[in-house]
N, C-alpha and C positions, 0 to 999 in steps of 0.2 A: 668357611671357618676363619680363614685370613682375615676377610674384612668383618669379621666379630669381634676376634681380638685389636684388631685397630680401632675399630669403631668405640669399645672398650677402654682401649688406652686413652683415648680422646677424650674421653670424658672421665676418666679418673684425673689428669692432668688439670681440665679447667675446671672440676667441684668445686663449690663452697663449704667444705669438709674436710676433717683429717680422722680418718678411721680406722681401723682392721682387716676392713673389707678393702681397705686401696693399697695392694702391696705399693704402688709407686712411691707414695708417702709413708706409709707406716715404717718404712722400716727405717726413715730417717732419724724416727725417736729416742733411735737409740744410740746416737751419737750426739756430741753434746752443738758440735758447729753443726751440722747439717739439722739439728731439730731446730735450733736456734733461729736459720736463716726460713726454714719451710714456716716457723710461726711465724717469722716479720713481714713474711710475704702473705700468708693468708690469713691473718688477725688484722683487726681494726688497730689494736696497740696490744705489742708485747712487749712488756719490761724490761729494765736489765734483770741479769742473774734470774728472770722464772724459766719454768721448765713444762714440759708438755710429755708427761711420761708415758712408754709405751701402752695400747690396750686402754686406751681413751678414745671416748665417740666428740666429737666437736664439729656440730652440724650450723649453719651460714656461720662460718668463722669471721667473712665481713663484717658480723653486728655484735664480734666479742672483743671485749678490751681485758687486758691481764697485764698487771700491774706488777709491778720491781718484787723479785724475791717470792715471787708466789710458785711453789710446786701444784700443778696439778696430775694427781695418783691415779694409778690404774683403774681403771673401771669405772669412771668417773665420766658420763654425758651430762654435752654442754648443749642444749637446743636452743638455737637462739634463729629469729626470720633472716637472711639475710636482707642486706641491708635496701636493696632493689625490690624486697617484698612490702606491701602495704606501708611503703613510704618510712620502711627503715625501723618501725616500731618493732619490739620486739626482742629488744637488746640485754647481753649480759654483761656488764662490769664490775670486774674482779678488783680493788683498788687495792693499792700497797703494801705489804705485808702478811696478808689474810695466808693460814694455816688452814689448810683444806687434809681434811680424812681421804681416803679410800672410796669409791664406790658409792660416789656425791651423785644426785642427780638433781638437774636445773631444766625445767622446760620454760618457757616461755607461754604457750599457748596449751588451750585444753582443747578438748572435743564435746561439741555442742551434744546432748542427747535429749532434749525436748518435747521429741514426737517418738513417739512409743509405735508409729504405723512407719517408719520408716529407720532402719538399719541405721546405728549410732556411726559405724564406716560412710557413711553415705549423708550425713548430716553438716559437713563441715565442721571447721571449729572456728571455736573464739577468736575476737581480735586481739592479738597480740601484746602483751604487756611487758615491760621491762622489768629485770632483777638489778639489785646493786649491793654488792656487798663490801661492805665500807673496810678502810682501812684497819689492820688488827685485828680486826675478827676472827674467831676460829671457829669450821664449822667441824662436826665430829661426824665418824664413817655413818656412810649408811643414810645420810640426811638425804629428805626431796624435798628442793625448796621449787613453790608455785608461782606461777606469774603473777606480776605486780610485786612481787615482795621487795621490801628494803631491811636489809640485814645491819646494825649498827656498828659506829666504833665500839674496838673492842669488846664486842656483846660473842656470846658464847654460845651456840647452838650443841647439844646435847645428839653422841650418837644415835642413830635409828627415828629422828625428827621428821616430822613433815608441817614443813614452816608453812603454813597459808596467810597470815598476817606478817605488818611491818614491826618489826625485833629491834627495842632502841637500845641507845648506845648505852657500853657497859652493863650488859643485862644478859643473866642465863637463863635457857628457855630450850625447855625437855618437852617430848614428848610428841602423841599423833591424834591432834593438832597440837602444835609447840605452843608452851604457855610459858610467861616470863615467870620463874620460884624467885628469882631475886636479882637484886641489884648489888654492885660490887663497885662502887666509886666514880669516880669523875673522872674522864678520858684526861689522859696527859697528853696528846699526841697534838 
């Protein structure tokens, strides 16, 4: 049993993850220095003033960047390859500003299901694509944005979305598949 728990602790320590499942980490979320320092050490770029709120999944944290002034809310996974995976692809970047809901989900990669004679588990999945979600955006709770996507300045994603296309800037865009209803001016930023 001893060397379970050790064996355990050893790899909750080196993850490339910040979970619920790793008490070692998790519980640093909830202090404002100790979440601060646990994100600048296992993030690609954490901002100043963002936050990393408890009861967040943040999977290869090496290939996620999060930008000045960004809260990310509870229940909110962030799948991203880490960066040692297939050459780093796979990445998510959170840029400046961006207003994140509740209970956001972001993957990176899907699962192949092609062959109907062999278990969708057992198929692999896709090559990994990167997200980027630009500066001043706000996405609203409940959004799943898919790999590849590029979320706009200032563009609005509408709660309960599931963004499979690129969302340009200054544009609100509801729904599953998210569709742009309108546009709302020209980025000042």
């Amino acid at each position: 049993m001893f060397r379970e728990i050790a064996k355990r602790i050893r790899y909750w320590h080196h993850e490339d993850r910040i979970s619920p499942e790793n008490p070692l980490t998790h519980w640093r979320l909830y202090f404002r220095t100790s979440m601060t320092n646990l994100c600048r050490k296992k993030f690609k770029h954490f901002g100043a003033n963002a936050e990393l709120r408890p009861f967040v999944f943040a999977g290869g944290c090496s290939n996620i960047s999060i930008g000045a002034n960004v809260i990310v809310r509870p229940n909110t996974i962030l799948f991203a390859n880490s960066r040692n995976e297939r050459g780093g692809r796979g990445s998510i970047t959170i840029e400046d500003g961006v207003l994140l809901g509740p209970a956001l989900q972001f993957f990176t990669n899907k699962h192949r299901f092609s062959d109907p004679a062999v278990p969708i588990s057992e198929q692999g999945i896709e090559p990994p694509e990167d997200i980027v979600i630009k500066r001043g955006a706000w996405i609203g709770a409940g959004t799943v944005i898919l790999p590849g996507v590029t979320i706009g300045r200032n563009a609005v994603i509408g709660a309960g979305s599931v963004v499979t296309k690129n969302i340009p800037d200054c544009a609100l865009a509801v729904g599953a598949p998210a569709k742009v209803i309108r546009s709302y001016g020209e980025t000042k930023i």
